[in-house]
Every structure is written in C-alpha cells, then in structure tokens.
C-alpha positions as a LaTeX table, in Angstrom:
\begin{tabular}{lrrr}
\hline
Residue & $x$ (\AA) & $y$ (\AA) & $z$ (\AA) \\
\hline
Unk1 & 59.54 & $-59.67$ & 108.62 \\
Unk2 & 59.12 & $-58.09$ & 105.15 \\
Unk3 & 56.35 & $-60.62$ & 104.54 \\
Unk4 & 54.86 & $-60.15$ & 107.63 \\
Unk5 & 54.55 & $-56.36$ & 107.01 \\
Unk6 & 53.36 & $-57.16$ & 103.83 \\
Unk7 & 50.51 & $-59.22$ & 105.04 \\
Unk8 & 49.48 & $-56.43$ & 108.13 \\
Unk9 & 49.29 & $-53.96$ & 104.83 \\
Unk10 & 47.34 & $-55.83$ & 103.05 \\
Unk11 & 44.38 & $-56.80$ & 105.55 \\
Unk12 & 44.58 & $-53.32$ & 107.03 \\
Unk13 & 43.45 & $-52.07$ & 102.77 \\
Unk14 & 41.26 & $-55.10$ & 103.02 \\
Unk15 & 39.22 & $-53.58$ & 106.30 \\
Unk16 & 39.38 & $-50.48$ & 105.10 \\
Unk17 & 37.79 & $-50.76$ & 101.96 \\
Unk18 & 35.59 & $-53.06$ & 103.14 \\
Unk19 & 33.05 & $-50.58$ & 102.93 \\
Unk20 & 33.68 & $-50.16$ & 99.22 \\
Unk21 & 33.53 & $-53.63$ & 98.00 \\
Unk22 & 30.42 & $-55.02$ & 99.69 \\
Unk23 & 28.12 & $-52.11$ & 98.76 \\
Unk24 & 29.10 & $-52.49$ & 95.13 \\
Unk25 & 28.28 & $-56.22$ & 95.38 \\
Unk26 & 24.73 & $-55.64$ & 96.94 \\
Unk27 & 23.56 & $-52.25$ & 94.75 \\
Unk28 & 24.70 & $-53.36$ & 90.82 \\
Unk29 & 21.24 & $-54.71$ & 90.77 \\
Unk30 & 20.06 & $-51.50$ & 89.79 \\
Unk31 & 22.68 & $-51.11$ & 87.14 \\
Unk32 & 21.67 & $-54.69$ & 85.91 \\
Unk33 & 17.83 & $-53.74$ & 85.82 \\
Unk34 & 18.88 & $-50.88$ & 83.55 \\
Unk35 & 21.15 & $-52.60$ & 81.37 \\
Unk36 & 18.64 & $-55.68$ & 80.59 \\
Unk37 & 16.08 & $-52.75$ & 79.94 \\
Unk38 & 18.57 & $-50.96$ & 77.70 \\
Unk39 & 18.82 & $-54.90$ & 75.54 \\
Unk40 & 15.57 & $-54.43$ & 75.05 \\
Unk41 & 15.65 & $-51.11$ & 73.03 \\
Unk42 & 18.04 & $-52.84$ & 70.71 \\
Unk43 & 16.01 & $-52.93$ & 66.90 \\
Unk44 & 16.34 & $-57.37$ & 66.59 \\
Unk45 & 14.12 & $-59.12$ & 64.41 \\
Unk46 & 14.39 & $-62.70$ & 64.30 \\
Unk47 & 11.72 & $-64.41$ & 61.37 \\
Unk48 & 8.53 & $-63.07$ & 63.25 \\
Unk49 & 9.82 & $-62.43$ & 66.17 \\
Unk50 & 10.50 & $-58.76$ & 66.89 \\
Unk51 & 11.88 & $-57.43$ & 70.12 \\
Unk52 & 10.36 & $-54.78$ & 71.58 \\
Unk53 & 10.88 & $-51.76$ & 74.63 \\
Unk54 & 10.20 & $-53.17$ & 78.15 \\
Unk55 & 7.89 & $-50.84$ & 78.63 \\
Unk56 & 5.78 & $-52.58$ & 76.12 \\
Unk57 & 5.81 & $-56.11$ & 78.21 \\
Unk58 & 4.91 & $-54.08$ & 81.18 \\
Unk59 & 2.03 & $-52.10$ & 79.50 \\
Unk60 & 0.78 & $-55.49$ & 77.52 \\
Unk61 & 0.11 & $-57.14$ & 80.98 \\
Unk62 & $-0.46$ & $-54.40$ & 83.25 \\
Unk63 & $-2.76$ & $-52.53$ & 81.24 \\
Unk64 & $-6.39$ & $-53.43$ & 81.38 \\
Unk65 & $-7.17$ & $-53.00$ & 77.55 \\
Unk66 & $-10.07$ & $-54.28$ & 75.41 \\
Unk67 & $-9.12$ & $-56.45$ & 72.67 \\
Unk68 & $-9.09$ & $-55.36$ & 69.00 \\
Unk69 & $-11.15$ & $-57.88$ & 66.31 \\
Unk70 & $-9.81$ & $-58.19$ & 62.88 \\
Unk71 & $-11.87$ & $-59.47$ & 60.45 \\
Unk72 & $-9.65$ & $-60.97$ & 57.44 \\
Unk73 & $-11.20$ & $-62.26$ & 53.83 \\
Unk74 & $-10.04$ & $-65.82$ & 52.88 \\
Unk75 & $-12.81$ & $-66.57$ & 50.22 \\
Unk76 & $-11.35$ & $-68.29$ & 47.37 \\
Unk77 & $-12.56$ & $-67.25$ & 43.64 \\
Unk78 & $-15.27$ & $-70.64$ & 42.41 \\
Unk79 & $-15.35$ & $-71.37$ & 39.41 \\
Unk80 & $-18.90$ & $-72.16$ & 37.35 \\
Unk81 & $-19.04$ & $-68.80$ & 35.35 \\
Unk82 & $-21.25$ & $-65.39$ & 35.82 \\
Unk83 & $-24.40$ & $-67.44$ & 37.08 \\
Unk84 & $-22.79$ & $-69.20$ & 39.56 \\
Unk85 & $-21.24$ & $-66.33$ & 40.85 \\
Unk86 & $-24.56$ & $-64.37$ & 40.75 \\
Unk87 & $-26.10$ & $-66.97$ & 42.66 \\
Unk88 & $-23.45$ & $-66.93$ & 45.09 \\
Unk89 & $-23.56$ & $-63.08$ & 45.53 \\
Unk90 & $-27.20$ & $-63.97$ & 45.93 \\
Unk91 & $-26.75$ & $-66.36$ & 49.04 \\
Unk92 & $-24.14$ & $-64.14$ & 50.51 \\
Unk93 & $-26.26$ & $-61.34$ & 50.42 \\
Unk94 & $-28.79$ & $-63.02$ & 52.24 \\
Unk95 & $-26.61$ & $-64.33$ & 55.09 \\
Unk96 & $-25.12$ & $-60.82$ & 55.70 \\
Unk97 & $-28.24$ & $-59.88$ & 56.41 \\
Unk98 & $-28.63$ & $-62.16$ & 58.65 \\
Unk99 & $-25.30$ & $-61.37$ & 60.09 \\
Unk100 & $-26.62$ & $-57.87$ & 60.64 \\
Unk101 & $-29.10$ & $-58.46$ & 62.96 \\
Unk102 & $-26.32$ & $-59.21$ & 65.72 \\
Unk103 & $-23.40$ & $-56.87$ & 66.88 \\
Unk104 & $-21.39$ & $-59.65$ & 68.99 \\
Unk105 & $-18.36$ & $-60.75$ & 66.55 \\
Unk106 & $-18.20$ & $-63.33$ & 68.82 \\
Unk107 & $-21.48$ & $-65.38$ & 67.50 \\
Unk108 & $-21.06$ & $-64.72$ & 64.27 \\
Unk109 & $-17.53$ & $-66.30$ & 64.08 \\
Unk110 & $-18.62$ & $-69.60$ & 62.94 \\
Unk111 & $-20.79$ & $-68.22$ & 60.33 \\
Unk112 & $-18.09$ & $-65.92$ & 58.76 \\
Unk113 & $-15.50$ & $-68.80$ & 58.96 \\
Unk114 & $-18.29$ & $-70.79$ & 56.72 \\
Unk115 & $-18.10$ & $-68.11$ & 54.78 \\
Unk116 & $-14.01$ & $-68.22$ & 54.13 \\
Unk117 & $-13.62$ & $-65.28$ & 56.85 \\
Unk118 & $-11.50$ & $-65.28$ & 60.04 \\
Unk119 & $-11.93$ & $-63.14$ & 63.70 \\
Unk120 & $-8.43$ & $-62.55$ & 64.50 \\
Unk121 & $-8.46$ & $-61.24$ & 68.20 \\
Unk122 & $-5.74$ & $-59.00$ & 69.04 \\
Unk123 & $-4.14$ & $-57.54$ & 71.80 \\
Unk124 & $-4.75$ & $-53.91$ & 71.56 \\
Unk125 & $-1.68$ & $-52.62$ & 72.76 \\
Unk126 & $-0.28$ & $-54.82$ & 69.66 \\
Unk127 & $-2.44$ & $-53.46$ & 67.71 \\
Unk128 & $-1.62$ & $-49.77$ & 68.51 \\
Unk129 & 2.41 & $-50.73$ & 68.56 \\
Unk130 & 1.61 & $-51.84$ & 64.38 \\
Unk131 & $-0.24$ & $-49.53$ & 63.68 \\
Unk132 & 0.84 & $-46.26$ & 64.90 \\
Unk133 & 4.53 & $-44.48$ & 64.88 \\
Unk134 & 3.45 & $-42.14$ & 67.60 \\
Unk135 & 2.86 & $-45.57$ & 69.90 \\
Unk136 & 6.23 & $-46.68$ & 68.96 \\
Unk137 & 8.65 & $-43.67$ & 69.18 \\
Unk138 & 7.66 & $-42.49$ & 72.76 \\
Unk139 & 7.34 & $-46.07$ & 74.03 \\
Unk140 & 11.17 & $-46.54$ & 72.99 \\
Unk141 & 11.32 & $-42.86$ & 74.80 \\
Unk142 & 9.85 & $-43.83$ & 78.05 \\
Unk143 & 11.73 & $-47.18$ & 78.67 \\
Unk144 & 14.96 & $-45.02$ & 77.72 \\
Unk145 & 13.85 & $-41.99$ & 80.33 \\
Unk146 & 13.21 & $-44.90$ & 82.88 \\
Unk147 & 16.62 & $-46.09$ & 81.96 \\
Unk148 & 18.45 & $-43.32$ & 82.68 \\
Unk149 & 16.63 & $-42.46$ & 86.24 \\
Unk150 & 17.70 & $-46.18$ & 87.06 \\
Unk151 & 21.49 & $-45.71$ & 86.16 \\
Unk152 & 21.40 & $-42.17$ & 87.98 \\
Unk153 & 20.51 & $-43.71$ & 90.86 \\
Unk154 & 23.23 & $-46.37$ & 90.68 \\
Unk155 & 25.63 & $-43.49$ & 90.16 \\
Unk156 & 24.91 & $-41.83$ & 93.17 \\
Unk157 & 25.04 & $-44.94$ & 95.08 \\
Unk158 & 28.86 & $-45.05$ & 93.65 \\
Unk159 & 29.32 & $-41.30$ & 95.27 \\
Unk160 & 28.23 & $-42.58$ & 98.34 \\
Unk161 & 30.21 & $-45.22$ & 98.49 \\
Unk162 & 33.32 & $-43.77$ & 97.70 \\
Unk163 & 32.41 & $-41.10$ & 100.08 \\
Unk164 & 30.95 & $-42.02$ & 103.24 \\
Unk165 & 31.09 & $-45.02$ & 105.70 \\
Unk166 & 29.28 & $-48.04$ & 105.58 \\
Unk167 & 26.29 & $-46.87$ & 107.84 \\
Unk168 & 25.68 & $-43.35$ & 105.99 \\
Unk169 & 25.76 & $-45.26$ & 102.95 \\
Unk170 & 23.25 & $-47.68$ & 103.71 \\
Unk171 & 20.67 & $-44.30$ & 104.54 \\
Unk172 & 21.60 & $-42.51$ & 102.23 \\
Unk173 & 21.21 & $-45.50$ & 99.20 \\
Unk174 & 17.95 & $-46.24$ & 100.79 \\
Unk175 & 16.34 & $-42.54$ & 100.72 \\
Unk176 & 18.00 & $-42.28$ & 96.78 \\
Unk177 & 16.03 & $-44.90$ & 96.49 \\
Unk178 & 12.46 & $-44.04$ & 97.39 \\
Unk179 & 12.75 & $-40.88$ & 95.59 \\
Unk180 & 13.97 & $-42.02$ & 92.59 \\
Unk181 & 11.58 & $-44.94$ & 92.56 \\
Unk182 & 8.60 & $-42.71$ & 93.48 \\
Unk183 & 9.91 & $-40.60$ & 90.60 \\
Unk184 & 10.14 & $-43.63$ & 88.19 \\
Unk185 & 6.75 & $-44.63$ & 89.23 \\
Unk186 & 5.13 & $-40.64$ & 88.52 \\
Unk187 & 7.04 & $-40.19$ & 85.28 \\
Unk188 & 5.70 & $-43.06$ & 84.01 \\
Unk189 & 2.14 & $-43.30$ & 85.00 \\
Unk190 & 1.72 & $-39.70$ & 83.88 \\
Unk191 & 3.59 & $-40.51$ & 80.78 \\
Unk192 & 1.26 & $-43.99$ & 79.85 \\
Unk193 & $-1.87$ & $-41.62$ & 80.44 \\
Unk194 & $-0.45$ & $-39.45$ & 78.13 \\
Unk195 & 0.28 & $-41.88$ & 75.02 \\
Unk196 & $-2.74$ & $-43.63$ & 75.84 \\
Unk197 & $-4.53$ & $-40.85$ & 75.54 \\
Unk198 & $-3.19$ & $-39.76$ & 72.29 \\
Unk199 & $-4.01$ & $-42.72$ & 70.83 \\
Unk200 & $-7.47$ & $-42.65$ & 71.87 \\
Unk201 & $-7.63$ & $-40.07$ & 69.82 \\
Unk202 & $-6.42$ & $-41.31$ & 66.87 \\
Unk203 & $-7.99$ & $-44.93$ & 67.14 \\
Unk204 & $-10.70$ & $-44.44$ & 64.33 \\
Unk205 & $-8.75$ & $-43.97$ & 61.90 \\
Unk206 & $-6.05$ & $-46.71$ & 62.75 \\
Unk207 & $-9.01$ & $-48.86$ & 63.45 \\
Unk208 & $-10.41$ & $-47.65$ & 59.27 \\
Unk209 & $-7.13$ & $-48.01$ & 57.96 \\
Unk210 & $-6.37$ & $-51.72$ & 59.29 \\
Unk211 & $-9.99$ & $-52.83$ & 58.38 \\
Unk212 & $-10.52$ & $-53.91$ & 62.09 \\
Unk213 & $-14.01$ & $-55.40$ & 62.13 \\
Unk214 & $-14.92$ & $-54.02$ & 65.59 \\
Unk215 & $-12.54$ & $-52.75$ & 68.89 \\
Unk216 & $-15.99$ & $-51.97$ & 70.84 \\
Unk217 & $-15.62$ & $-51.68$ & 74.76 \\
Unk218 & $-18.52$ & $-53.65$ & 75.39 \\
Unk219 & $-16.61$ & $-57.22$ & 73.85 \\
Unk220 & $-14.52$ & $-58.52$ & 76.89 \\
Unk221 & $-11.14$ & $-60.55$ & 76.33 \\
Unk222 & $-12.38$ & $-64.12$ & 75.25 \\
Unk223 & $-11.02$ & $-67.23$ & 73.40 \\
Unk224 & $-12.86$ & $-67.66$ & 70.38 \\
\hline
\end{tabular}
C-alpha cells in the first residue's frame, strides 16, 4: 500500500513539474550560446595562436573590408665593399623608378620580391585588432554587452518557467525572444558603426606607424 502511495506521489510531482523540466531542456541553448561566447573573452595564447572576442570572428567574415598590404624589407647586406654597394644603390634606384610609374602593389610584387621585399596581404580587421587598443578594448566590450543580453534573456525564461504553465511559457519565451534579439541585433550594428568609424579616423597614422605599403580602397581582396 505504502509503496503504492509512494509511486501515485511520485508521478503526480512528475506531471506536475512537467512543465518545469522540459522547458529547461529546450531553452539552455541560449545560456550555452553565451557561455561559449564568454570562453572566448578568456586572454589564451597558445605559440601564435591567440584567442580572440567572438565578435571578432563575426566582424572578420561578415564585414566587407578592404585588405591592408604590408610591405616588409628582407634584403640581405652583399658584400664587395663601397663600390659595389654604390653600384647597387645605383640599380636600385633605377628600378624604383620604374616601380613608380605603377600604383597596383599587386604587379609590382614580383619585382619587389627580386628585390628581397615581400607584399604581405592582411586582413584589415587584423590589422586594426594589432594595431590599435581602442579596436581591442570595446571589441572585448561588445561581445561582453552581447553576453549579458543573451543570459538576461535565459533568466527570464527561468521566471517564466517557474511561474506560469506550459502554454504561457511558450508565448511569453518566444516574444522575450524577438525583443531581445532585435535588441542584440541594434546594439550591435550601431555599436560596429561606431568602432569602425573611430578607426577610420585614426587609420593614417596606424597605417604610418606599421609601415603598411598601401590599404587603398581601390585594391580588391586577391591572392597574390
């Protein structure tokens, strides 16, 4: 009888958190998304590899960015003495002339690799994350913002779990929802714009300080 009793009690808690359980099961997503996006704020470095914000990732594909060119210098000291060198200055002055009569980085690659120099293309998003502290602090502050929108929403999902029925919670989870997603999708928009534009602004002088050979609009994304 006892077990019996025992047995009603428990399937009757069973059905009647029923409501609880399943929810839970089918929202943590959101909690997930946010916690894999929090792992990525985390400061690891492994050889070369560094890890960086989400939001970096995101921006990197999303983002329809010209490439930057570096130009880097791999010319090895010959020996032969002052008139060798002189000569050499010589020829090399001649070529960079040359060199000048074309803008395109691109078609003079071979040349300058003849010449013991490298294009390096880089993506410029890459390029501003290296170069540029502003780029880095508020891209760590927008995947954290972003964070904390998606674990608010999982929180409230919780309340209405805990609080309603089944059928309220499904409405009310899925109006939560849109607005926190439409709000996830303003914030950060307006936000990008924002840092983007910032570092518009500042661009010339990253671009003097990391001797960047050329980040003109007019080169498209190409394999060299």
């Amino acid at each position: 009888m006892n077990t019996w009793g025992n047995s009603w009690n428990k399937n009757k808690l069973n059905k009647n958190n029923y409501h609880i359980y399943v929810p839970i099961k089918l929202y943590n997503r959101t909690a997930g998304v946010g916690a894999t996006c929090a792992l990525s704020l985390l400061p690891i470095r492994i050889g070369s590899f560094e890890l960086k914000p989400i939001m970096y990732y995101l921006a990197k594909d999303l983002v329809p960015l010209k490439p930057v060119y570096t130009i880097i210098n791999k010319k090895l000291p010959h020996e032969g003495g002052a008139d060798y060198e002189k000569e050499e200055n010589q020829e090399n002055k001649e070529e960079d002339d040359e060199k000048q009569k074309s803008n395109n980085p691109i078609d003079s690659k071979e040349e300058e690799e003849e010449e013991g120099e490298e294009v390096i293309i880089q993506p410029r998003i890459l390029f501003y994350w290296q170069n540029s502290r502003y780029c880095r602090m508020h891209i760590r502050l927008l995947t954290a913002i972003d964070i904390i929108l998606l674990e608010l929403e999982f929180g409230l999902k919780l309340y209405y779990i805990f609080s309603f029925d089944i059928d309220t919670v499904v409405i009310a989870s899925s109006i939560t929802w849109g607005i926190i997603g439409a709000l996830i999708s303003v914030f950060t928009i307006c936000y990008s714009v924002g840092i983007l534009k910032r570092l518009k602004q500042n661009e010339a002088k990253m671009l003097t300080t990391a001797g960047v050979l050329t980040a003109s609009t007019n080169v498209t994304t190409t394999t060299l």
